[in-house]
C-alpha positions in Angstrom: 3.9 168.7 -134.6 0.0 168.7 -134.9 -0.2 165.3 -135.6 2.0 164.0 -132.7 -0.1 166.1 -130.2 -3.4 164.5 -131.8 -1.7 160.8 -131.7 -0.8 161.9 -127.7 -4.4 163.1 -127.1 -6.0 160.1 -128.7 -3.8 157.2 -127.1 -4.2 159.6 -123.8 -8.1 159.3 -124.1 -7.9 155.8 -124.9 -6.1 154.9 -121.9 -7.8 156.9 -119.4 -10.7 155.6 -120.7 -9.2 151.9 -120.3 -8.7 152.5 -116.6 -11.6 154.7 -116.2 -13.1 151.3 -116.7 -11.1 148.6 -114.9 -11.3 150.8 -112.2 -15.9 150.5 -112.2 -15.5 147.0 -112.9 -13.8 146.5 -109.6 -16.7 148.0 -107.9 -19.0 146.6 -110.0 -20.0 149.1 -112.6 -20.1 149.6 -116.0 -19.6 152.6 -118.3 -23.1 153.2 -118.8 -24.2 153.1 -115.0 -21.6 155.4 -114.5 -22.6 158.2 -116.8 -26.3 157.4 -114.4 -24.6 158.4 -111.1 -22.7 161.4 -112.7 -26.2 162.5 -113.9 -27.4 161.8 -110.2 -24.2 163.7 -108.6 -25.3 167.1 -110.7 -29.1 166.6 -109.3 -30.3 164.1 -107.4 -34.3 162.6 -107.4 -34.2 162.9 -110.8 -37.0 160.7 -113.0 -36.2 158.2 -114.7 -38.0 160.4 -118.4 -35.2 163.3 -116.9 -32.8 160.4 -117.2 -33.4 159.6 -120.3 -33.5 162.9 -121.5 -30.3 163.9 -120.1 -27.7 160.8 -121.3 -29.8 160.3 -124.6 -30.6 157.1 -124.1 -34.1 154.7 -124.2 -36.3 154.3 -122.1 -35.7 151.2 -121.4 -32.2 151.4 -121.3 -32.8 153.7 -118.1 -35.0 151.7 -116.7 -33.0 148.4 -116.7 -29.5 150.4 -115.6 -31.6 151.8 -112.9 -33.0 148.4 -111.6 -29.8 147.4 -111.8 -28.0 149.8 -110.0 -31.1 149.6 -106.8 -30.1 145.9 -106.8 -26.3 146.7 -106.4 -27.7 149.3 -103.7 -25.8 152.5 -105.5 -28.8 154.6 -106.3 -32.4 153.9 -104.4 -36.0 155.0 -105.9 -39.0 156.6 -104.4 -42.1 157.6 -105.3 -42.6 161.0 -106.1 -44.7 162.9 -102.9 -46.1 165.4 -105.4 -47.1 163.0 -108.5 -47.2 159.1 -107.5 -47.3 158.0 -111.0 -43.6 159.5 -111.2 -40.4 157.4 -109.5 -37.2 159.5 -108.5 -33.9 157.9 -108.4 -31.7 159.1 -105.5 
C-alpha cells in the first residue's frame, strides 16, 4: 500500500508540475521567473540581494530573471527613496 501511494504522489507531482509549466509558457514565463513573482506576491519592493537570498540563487541569476521579467513588463524596478544605491523590484 505505501509504495502505490508514493508511485501516486510522485506521478501526481510530476504532472502538476508538467502543467504548472505549459501553463507559464503560454504567458510567457518560465519556472524560475515564477518562483520571482511568488517571492514578490509575499512582499513586494523587495531588492534584488533579498531576492537572491530568498530563492537561493546567484546574483546574477536574479539579476538577468529580473531584467527579463521588466522587459516582459511583469515586475517593474525603482530606486530605493531611502538608499539610491539599492533597486527594488515591484
Amino acid at each position: 500500500m505505501e509504495f502505490d501511494v508514493n508511485r501516486v504522489l510522485s506521478r501526481l507531482t510530476v504532472a502538476h508540475r508538467k502543467a504548472n509549466e505549459e501553463a507559464m509558457c503560454e504567458i510567457g514565463l518560465h519556472s524560475g521567473q515564477v518562483q520571482i513573482l511568488a517571492s514578490l506576491w509575499e512582499k513586494d519592493g523587495q531588492s534584488q540581494a533579498d531576492l537572491v537570498r530568498d530563492l537561493c540563487v546567484s546574483p546574477p541569476t536574479v539579476n538577468k530573471m529580473v531584467a527579463r521579467l521588466s522587459d516582459a513588463n511583469f515586475v517593474s524596478t525603482k530606486k530605493c527613496p531611502e538608499d539610491k544605491r539599492l533597486m527594488r523590484v515591484y
